[in-house]
N, C-alpha and C positions, 0 to 999 in steps of 0.2 A: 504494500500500500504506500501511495504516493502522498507525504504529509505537505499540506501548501505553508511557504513559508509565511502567510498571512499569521497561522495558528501561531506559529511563536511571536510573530511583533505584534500581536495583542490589543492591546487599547493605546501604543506609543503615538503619538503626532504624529503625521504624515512629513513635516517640516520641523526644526529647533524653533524654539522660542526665542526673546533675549533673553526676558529676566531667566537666572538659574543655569542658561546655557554656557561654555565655553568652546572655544578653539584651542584644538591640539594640533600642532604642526610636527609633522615627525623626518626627523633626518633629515632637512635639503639643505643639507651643506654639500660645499664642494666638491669631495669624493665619489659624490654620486651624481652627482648635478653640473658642472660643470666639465664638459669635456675632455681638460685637463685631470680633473679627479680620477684622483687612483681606481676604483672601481670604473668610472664612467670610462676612463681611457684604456679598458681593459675590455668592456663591451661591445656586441658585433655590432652595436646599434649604441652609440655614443651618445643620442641626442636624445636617447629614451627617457629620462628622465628631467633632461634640462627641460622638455617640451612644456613641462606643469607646473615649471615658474611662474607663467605669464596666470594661468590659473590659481593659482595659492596666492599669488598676491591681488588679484580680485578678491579672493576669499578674508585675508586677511584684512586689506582696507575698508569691507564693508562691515566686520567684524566692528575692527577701529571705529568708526565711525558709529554703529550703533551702541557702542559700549561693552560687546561684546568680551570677555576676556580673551585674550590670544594668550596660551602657553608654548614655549618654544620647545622641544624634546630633542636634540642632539647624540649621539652613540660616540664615546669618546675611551682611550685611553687614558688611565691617571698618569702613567709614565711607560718608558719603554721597555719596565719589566712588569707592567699590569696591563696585558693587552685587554680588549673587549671581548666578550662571552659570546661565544656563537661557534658553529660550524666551521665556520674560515678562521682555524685560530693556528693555522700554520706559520712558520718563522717570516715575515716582511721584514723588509728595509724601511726606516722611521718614515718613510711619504706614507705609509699605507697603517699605520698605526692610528691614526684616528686622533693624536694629540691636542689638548681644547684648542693651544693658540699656534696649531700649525692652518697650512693649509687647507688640507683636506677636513681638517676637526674644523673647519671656520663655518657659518652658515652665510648660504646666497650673497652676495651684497644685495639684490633687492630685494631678501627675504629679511635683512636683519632686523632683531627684533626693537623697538621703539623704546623709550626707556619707561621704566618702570616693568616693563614685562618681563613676566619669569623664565628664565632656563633651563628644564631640567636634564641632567646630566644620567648619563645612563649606560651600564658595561654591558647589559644585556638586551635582547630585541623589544621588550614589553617596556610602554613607558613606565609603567608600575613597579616593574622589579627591583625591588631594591635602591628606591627613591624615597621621594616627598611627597612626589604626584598624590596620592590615594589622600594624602593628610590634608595635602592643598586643596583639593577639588572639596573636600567634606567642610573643611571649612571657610570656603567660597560660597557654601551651599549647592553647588553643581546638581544639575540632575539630568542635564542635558552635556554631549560631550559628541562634538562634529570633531571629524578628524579628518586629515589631508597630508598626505605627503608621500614619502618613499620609504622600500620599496612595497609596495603593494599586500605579495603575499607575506613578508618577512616580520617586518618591525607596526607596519602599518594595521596585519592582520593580527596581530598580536597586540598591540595595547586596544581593538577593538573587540577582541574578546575580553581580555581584563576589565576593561570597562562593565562589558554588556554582564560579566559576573558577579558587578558590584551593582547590578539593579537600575544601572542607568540608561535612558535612551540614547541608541548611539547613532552615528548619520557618520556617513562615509560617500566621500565625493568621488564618483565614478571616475571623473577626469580632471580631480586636480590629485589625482595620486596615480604613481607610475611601477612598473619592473621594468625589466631587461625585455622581457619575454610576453608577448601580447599574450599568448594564451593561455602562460600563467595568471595575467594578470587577473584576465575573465575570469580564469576557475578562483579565486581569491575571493573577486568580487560578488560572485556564484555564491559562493561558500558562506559570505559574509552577511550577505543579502539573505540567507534563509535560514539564519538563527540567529544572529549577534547584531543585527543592523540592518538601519534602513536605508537603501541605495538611493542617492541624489547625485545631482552635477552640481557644480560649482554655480552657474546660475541659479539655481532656486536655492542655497545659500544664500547670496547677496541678494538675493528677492525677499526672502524669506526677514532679511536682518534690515530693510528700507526704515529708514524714518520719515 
């Protein structure tokens, strides 16, 4: 039997609200976003992630704009003997180590984050893991929590299920978040869409947050 993914998203909004909602922005820093970035310039397809620039910063200046919080989430090394947690934890040369104030550990320049808004730092794929995030959202009052960024299945499908386990509605932007691999991307977004989230684009985002 075929269960519709209706059954799980419930009573959630079709859209975020402002009040109670945030933005979580995940990983677009250089490494993966920028050409040059060590992952990105590893890629068959270089520009697969740079492409959701132009969309996450829609996202985020309507955010801005409506009051929105924007949290920024970054995957860093603490140093060059505390790599990041993950899969790919084979030996690199320091470009690909993820360090806060190298290159690759830097986010976008047109993504960086405004002042006042938060950073959370993070060795593993889930914003949650072994942060702040969970403490900060609860006592933001959070109930809402859109997310956007990179990559798709990895970091991006992982703090949207963390979310979606702490009882929150969660909204995940079809095309302001990217992989390597289209059809990874799809089966993610697949996945994500029929238990953990509710699929939007980056327009009905900034629709959804108009003043």
């Amino acid at each position: 039997m075929i269960v519709p993914s209706e059954t799980y998203q419930g009573g959630s909004p079709a859209l975020p609200a402002v009040e109670g909602c945030a933005l979580a922005v995940i990983d677009m820093q250089n490494a993966y976003c920028d050409p040059a970035g060590f992952w990105a310039s590893r890629a068959s397809d270089k520009q697969a992630c740079v492409r959701v620039v132009e969309p996450c910063r829609q996202v985020i200046d309507a955010a801005r704009r409506a009051g929105v919080p924007v949290i920024h989430v970054v995957k860093v090394s603490f140093s060059e003997s505390i790599p990041t947690i993950g899969f790919h934890n084979g030996r690199r040369d320091k470009s690909g180590l993820m360090l806060p104030d190298s290159f690759d550990g830097s986010i976008v320049a047109p993504l960086r984050p405004a002042p006042g808004e938060p950073v959370v730092q993070k060795l593993a794929y889930s914003a949650f893991h072994g942060t702040g995030m969970d403490a900060m959202l609860q006592r933001m009052r959070v109930k809402q929590l859109a997310v956007i960024g990179v990559t798709t299945s990895i970091c991006v499908e992982s703090t949207v299920r963390d979310a979606a386990q702490r009882g929150m509605d969660v909204y995940v932007a079809r095309d302001a978040s990217a992989e390597w691999e289209p059809a990874r991307h799809e089966r993610a977004i697949e996945q994500m869409g029929y238990a953990f989230a509710r699929v939007v684009t980056a327009a009905q985002l900034v629709d959804a947050w108009k003043r």
